[in-house]
RODO-2510 file (C-alpha; in nm, 4 decimals, decimal comma):
residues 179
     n   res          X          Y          Z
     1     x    -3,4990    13,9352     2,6217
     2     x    -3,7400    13,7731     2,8854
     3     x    -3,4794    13,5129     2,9552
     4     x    -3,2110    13,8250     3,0015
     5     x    -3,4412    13,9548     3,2510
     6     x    -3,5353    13,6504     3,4330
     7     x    -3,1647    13,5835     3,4557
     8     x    -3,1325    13,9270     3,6057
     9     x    -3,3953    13,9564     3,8576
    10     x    -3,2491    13,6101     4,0153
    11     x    -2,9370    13,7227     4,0183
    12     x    -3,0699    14,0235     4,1831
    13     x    -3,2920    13,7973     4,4447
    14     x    -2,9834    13,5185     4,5279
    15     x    -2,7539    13,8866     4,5959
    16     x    -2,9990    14,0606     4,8255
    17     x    -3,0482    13,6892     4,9913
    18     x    -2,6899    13,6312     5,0530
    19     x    -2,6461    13,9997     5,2112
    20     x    -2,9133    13,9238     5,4182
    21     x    -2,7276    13,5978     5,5056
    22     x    -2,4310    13,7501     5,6350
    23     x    -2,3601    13,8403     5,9832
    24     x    -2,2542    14,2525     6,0322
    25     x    -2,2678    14,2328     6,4232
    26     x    -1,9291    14,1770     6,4934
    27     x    -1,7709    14,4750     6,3335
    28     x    -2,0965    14,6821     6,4205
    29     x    -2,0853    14,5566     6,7945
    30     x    -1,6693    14,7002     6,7879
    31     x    -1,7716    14,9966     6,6324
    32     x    -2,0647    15,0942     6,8548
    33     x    -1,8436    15,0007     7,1461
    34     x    -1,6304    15,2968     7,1814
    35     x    -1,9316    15,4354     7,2594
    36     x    -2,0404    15,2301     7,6396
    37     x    -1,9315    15,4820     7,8008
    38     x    -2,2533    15,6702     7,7481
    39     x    -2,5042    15,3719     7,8978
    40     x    -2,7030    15,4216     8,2026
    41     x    -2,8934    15,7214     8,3220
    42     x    -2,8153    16,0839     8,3481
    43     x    -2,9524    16,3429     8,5503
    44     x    -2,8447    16,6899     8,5930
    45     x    -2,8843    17,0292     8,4499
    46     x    -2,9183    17,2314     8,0987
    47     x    -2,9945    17,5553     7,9326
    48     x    -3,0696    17,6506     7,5562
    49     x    -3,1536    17,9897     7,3677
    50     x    -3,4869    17,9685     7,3066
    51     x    -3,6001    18,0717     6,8841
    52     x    -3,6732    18,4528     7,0421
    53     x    -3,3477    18,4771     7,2363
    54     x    -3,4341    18,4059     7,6173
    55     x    -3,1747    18,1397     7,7858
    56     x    -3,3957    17,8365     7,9190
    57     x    -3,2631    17,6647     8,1999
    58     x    -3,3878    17,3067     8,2158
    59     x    -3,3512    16,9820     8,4554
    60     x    -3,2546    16,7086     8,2078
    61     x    -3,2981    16,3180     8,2388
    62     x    -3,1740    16,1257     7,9666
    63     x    -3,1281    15,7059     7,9480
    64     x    -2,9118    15,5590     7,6957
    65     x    -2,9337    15,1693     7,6195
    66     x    -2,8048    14,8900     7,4308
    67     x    -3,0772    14,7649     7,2092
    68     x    -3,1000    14,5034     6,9028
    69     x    -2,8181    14,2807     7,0669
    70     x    -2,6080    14,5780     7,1421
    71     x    -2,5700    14,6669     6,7651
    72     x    -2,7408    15,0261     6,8244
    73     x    -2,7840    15,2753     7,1152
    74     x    -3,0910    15,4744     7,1944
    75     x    -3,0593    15,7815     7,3753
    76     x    -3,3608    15,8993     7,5465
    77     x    -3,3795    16,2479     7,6458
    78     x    -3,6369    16,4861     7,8394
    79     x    -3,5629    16,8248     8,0013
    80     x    -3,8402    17,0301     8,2587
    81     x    -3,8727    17,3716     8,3455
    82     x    -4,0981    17,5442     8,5779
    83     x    -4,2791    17,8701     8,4439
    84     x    -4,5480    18,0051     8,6495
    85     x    -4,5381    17,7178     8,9292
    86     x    -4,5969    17,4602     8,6213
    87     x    -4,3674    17,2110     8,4918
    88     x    -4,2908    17,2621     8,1073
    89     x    -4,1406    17,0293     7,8998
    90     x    -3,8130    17,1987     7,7488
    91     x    -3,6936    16,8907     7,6005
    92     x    -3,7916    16,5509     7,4338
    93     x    -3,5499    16,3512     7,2060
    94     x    -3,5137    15,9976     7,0740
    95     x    -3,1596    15,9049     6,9085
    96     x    -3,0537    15,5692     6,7415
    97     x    -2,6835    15,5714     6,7356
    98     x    -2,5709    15,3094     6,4801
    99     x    -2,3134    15,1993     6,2224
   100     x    -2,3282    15,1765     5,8849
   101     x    -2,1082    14,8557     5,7457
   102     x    -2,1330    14,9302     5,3775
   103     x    -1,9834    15,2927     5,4522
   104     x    -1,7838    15,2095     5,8210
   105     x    -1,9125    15,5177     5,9698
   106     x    -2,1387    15,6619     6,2687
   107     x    -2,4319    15,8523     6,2406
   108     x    -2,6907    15,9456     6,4802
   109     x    -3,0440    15,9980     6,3847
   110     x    -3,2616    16,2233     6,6339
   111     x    -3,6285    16,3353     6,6639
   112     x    -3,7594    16,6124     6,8753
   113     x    -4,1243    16,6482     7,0406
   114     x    -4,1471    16,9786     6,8415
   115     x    -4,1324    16,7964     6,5048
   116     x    -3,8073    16,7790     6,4141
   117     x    -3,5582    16,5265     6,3094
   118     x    -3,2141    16,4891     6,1200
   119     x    -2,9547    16,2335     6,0377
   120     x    -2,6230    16,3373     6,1791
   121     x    -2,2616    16,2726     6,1257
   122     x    -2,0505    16,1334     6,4293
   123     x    -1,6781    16,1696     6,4951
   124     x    -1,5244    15,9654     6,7742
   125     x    -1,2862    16,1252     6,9297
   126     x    -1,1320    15,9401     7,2341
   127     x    -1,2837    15,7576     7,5274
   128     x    -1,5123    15,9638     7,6935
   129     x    -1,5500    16,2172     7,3537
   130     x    -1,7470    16,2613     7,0251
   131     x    -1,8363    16,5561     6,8118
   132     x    -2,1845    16,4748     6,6844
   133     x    -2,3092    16,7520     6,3986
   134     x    -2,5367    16,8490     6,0580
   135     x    -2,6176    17,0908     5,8628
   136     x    -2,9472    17,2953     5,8150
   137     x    -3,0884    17,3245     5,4924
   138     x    -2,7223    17,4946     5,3787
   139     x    -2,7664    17,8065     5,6076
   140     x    -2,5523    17,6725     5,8864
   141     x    -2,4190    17,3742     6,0434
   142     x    -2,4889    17,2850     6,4309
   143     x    -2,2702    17,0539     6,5971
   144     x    -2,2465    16,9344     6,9422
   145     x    -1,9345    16,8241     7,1671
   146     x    -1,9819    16,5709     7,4123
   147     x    -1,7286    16,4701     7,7026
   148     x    -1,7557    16,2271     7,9849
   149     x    -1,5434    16,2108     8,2329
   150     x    -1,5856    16,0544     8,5929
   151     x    -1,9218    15,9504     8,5331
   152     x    -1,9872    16,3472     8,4542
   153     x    -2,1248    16,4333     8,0965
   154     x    -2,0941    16,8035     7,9686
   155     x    -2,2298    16,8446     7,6215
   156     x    -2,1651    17,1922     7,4289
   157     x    -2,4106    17,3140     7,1200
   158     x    -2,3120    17,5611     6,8905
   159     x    -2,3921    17,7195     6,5737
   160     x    -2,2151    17,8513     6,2862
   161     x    -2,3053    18,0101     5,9686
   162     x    -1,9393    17,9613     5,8257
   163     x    -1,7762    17,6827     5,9672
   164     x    -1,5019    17,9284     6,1307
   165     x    -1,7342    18,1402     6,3911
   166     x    -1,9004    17,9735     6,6464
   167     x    -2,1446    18,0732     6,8708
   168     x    -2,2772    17,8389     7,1798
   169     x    -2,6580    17,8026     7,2167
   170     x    -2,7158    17,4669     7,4527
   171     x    -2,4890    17,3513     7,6839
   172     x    -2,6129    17,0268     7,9251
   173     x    -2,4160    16,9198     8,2702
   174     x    -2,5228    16,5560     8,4010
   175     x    -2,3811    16,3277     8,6351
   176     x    -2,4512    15,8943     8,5836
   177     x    -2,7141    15,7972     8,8637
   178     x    -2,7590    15,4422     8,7281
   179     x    -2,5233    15,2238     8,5593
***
């Protein structure tokens, strides 16, 4: 039995070595491609519902870059408001967008400054467009719809309880001030 074992915990071991031997970057790098068209930095203008119903109007930076030999994107996003003649921070977001070779598919994981974080699914949809989306804890899913076009981004959040009914909460207008 110990010699079963040993024989399978090496064949384990040479496996997990010989994965770790092979090079992913080329199909990752093609993959993660379609998506260039969202590197530099942004700059422009957003508004969300707040959680007690008042629409928050924001001025949003965000810098997306290559990173790990262009095998990943990180998005880096803040938003500022001014209540009461001080700025506010509306908005604070870190995204990895990456691909996964054993499944061949997109995801984007995020994390908020209030806490928050979540693995979403990604659907390219032609240059310049992607559908980006998840679900909350089976109550509803939220997905956002992002299009860029002559250097202008528009990105469109809504919410839906059903998956037929959709109501807008964000929406986020920027224009590409660095390449």
């Amino acid at each position: 039995m110990k010699k079963l074992h040993d024989l399978l915990f090496l064949t384990i071991v040479l496996g997990v070595f010989q994965l770790n031997a092979q090079d992913f970057s080329s199909p990752v790098k093609k993959a993660i491609g379609k998506f260039d068209f969202m590197i530099g930095k942004w700059e422009g203008v957003g508004w969300a519902y707040t959680s007690d119903g008042v629409k928050e109007h924001s001025k949003i930076k965000e810098d997306i870059r290559h990173d790990l030999d262009s095998t990943i994107i990180v998005i880096k996003g803040k938003g500022m408001s001014e209540k009461d003649g001080q700025k506010v921070k509306t908005h604070h977001a870190l995204g990895v967008l990456s691909y996964d070779s054993f499944r061949q598919k997109i995801t984007l994981n995020s994390w908020i400054h209030k806490g928050m974080s979540t693995v979403a699914h990604v659907d390219y949809k032609a240059e310049g467009s992607f559908v980006w989306w998840f679900e909350v804890e089976g109550t509803m899913t939220m997905r956002y719809t992002v299009s860029v076009e002559n250097n202008h981004w528009k990105e469109i959040g809504e919410m839906s309880t059903d998956n037929v009914n959709w109501r807008q909460f964000f929406e986020m207008n920027l224009m590409k001030v660095e390449q």
